[in-house]
C-alpha positions as a printed Julia matrix, in Angstrom:
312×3 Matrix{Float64}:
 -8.16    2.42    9.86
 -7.45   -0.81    7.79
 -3.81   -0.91    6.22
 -5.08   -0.38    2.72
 -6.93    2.45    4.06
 -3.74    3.75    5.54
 -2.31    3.29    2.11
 -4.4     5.15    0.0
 -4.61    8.29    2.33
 -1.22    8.63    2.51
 -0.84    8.36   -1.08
 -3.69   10.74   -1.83
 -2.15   13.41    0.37
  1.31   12.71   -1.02
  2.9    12.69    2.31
  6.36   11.4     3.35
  8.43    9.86    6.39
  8.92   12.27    8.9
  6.41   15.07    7.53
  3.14   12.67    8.17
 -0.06   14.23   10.5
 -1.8    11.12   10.84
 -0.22    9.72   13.76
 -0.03    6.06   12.51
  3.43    4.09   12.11
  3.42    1.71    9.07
  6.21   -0.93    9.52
  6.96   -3.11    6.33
  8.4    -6.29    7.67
 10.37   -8.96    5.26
 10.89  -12.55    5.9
 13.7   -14.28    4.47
 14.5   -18.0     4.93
 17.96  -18.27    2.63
 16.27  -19.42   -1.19
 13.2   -18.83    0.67
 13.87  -15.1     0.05
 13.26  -14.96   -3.35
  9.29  -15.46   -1.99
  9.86  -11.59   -0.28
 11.88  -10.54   -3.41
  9.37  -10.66   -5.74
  6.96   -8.9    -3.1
  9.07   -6.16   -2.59
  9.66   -5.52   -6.37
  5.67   -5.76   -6.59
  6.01   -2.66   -3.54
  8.33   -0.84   -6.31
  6.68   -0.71   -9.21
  3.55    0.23   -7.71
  5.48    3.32   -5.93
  4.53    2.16   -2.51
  7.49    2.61   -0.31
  7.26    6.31    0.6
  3.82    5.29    2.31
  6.03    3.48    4.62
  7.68    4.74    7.54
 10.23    1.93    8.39
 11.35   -1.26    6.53
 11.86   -4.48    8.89
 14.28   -7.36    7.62
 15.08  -10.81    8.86
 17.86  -12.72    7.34
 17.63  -12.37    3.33
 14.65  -10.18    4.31
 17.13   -7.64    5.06
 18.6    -8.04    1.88
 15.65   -7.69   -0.01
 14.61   -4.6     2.1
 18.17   -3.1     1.05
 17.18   -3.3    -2.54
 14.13   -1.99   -2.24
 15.34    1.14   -0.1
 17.69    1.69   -2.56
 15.17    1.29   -5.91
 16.8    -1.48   -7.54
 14.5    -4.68   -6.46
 13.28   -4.87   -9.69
 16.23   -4.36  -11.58
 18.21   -7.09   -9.8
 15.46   -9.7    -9.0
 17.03  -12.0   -11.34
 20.46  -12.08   -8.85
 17.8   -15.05   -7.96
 18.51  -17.46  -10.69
 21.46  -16.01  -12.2
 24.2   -18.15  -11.9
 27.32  -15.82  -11.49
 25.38  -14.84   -7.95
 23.8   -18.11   -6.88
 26.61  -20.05   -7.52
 29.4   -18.48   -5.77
 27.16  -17.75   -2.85
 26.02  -21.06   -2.29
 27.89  -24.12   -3.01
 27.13  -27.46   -0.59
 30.3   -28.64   -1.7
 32.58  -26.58    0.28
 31.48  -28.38    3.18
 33.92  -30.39    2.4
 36.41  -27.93    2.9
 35.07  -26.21    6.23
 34.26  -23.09    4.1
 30.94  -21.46    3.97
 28.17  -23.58    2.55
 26.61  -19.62    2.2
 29.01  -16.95    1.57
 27.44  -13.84    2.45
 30.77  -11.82    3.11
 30.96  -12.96   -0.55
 27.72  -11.49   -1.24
 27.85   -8.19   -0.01
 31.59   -7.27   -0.82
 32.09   -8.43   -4.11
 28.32   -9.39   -5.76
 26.71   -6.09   -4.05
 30.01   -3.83   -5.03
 31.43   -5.63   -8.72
 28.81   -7.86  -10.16
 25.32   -6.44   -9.13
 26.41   -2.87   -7.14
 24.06   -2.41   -4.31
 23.37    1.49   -3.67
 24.54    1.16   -0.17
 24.6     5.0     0.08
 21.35    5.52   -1.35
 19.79    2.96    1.54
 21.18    5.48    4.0
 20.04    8.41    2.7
 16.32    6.9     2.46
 13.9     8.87    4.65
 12.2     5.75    5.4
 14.14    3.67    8.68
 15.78    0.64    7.42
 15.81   -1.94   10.2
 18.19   -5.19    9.78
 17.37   -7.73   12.66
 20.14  -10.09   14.18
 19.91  -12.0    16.33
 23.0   -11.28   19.82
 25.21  -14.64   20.2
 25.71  -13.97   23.85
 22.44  -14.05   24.93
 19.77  -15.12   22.38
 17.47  -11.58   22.07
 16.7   -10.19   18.9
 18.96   -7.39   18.24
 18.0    -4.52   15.88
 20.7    -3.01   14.36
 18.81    0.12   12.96
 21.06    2.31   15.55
 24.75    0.48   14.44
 24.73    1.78   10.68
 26.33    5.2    10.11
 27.99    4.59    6.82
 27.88    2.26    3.97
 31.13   -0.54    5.89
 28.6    -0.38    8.78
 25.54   -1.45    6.57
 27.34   -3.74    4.87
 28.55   -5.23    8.28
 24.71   -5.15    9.5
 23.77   -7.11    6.21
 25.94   -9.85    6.31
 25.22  -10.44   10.61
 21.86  -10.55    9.78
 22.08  -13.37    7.26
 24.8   -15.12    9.78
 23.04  -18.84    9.13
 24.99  -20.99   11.82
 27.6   -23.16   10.76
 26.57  -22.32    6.84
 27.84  -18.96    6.49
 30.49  -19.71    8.9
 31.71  -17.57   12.31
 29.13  -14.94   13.55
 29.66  -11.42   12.74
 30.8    -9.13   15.2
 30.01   -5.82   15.73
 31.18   -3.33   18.14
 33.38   -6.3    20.01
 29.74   -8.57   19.96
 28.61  -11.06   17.62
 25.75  -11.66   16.19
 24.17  -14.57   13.83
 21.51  -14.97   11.87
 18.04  -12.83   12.39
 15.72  -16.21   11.79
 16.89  -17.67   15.23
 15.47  -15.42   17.84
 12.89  -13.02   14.8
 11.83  -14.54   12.02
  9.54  -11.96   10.74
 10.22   -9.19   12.81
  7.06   -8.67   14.31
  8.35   -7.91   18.22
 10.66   -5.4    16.91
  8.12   -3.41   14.89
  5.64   -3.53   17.68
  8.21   -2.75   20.76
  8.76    0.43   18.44
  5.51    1.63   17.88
  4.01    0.22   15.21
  0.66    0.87   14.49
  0.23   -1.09   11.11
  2.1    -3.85    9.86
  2.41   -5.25    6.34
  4.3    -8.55    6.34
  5.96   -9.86    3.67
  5.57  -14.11    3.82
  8.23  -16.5     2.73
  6.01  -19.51    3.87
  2.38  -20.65    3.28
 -0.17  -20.36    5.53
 -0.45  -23.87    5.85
  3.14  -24.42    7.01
  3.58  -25.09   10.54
  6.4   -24.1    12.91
  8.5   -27.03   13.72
 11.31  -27.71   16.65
 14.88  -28.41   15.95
 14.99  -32.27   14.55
 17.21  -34.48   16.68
 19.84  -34.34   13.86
 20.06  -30.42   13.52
 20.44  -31.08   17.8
 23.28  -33.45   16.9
 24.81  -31.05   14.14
 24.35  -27.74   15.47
 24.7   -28.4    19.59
 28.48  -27.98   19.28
 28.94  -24.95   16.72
 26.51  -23.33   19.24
 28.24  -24.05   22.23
 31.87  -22.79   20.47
 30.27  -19.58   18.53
 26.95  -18.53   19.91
 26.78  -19.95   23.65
 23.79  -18.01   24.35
 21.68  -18.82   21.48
 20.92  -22.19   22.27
 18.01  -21.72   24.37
 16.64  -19.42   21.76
 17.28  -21.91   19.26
 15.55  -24.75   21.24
 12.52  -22.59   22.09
 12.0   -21.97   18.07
  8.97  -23.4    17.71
  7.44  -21.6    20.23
  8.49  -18.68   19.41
  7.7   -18.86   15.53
  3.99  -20.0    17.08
  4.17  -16.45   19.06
  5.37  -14.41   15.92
  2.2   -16.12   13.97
 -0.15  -15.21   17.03
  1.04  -11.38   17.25
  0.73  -10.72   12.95
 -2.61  -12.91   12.85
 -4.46  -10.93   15.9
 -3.24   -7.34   15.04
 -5.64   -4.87   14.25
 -4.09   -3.33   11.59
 -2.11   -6.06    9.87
 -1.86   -7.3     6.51
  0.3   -10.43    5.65
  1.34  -11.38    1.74
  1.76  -14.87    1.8
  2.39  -17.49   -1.27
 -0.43  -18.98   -2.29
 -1.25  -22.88   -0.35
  0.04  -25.6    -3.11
  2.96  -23.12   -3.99
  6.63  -24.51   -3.9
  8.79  -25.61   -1.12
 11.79  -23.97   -1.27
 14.91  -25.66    0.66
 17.04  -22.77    1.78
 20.31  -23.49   -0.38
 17.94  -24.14   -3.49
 19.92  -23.12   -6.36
 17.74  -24.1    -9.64
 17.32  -21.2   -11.69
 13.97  -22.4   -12.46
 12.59  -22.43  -10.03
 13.83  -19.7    -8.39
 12.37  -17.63  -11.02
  9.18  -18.97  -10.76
  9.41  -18.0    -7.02
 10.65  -14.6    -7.5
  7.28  -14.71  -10.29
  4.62  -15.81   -7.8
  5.91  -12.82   -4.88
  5.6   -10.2    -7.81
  1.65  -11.87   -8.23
  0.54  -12.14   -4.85
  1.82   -8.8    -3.8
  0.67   -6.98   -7.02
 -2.67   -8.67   -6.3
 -2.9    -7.49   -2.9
 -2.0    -4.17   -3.05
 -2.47   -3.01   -7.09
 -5.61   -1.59   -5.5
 -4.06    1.32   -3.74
 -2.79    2.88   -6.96
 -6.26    2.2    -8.38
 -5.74   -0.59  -10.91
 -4.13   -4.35  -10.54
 -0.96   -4.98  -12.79
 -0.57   -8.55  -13.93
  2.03  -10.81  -14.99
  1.31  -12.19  -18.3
């Protein structure tokens, strides 16, 4: 059974996590990339309007994937997509010039504690009482393995704690994020789409949310990210480096696992869309990012409910 097929039985029978007969395991998996993420955004407030995400049975998020996975769990991706190019969020969260200071290029403590709670209030609660799983991915400083953190969060500090270690970018969001006495950095270092994680737990069909083109192709670290990152690594994640310097390869295995599933369906921008750096703050184009996810993924999967919406 194709993904779409998946789809539309479970929404013809009305059926919900935990209560399903049809033995299959439908993992949602979100990429993020920084800026990248507002790519996955717009996908995931594509998956809301159309109703989709009680068809699901888990919810997989890498770096700002996780964030966007935490507003759709919690029904407000559509109402906040604009946190994109609005700039009381973008702003404060990321700001090149405090470099210059040796704060956090990207302040996700920021983010989550007073953006998520103050500004733009994140149902934290209402993520935890979701039937479907909600799965942030991490990656563990000590050794370099992808670390889910499904089984850490037990109350809304705890999610908020998984949030902010998955989005741990080295040196730009400063120290990694311990929890438990361990720390852990940034998901897109060891799992950039979350594909191993899903699988190793029994996934049977996969939709994958894209932050890059299908023309983009994994690349090693340059010798000047060696040069800049070789030391934070060594002081703050020891056991990430070989991880880190195995990233191409490993981003060329992620591609290989989605691409030869059986039952796997990736959204992707279209080829020709724009490059997004990942501290890209320009409201404009951020919006026409967070535009193009809401196409592609309307596009894609408008034809479960039985009709295509489309922007105007």
């Amino acid at each position: 059974m194709t993904v779409l097929e998946l789809l539309r039985e479970r929404r013809r029978q009305g059926s919900t996590p935990g209560q399903r007969a049809d033995g299959a395991r439908l993992a949602l998996l979100i990429e993020g990339g920084s800026s990248r993420g507002a790519y996955s955004s717009g996908m995931t407030v594509a998956l809301e309007r159309l109703g989709l995400l009680p068809l699901f049975d888990a919810v997989y998020g890498s770096s700002a994937g996780s964030l966007n996975g935490a507003w759709l769990l919690c029904g407000r991706a559509d109402k906040t997509k604009h946190a994109w190019w609005d700039p009381r969020v973008m702003r404060t969260t990321i700001n090149p010039m405090r470099a210059f200071s040796r704060q956090p290029v990207v302040d996700t403590k920021h983010l989550v504690h007073t953006i998520y709670t103050q500004v733009m209030p994140m149902g934290f609660q209402d993520v935890l009482d979701n039937p479907v799983e909600f799965h942030p991915i991490a990656t563990d400083a000590l050794t370099g393995d992808s670390a889910d953190l499904h089984g850490k969060i037990h109350d809304v500090p705890s999610l908020q704690t998984a949030l902010r270690a998955s989005t741990a970018m080295p040196l730009l969001a400063g120290q990694p994020v311990v929890i438990d006495g361990r720390p852990y950095v940034d998901a897109g270092l060891s799992e950039m789409v979350g594909v191993r994680s899903a699988l190793a737990q029994r996934a049977t069909h996969i939709v994958a949310l894209r932050t890059t083109t299908a023309d983009e192709q994994p690349v090693a670290p340059t010798r000047g990210e060696r040069v800049v990152l070789s030391r934070w690594f060594a002081r703050h994640a020891p056991g990430v480096v070989p991880t880190w310097l195995r990233r191409k390869e490993l981003r060329v295995e992620e591609e290989e696992l989605l691409a030869t599933h059986p039952a796997c369906l990736q959204i992707r921008p279209p080829l020709g869309s724009l490059r997004v750096g990942r501290t890209e703050r320009r409201p404009e184009v951020l919006k026409a990012v967070v535009d193009i996810g809401i196409r592609v993924a309307t596009d894609e999967l408008g034809a479960v409910c039985g009709a295509v919406e489309r922007l105007p």
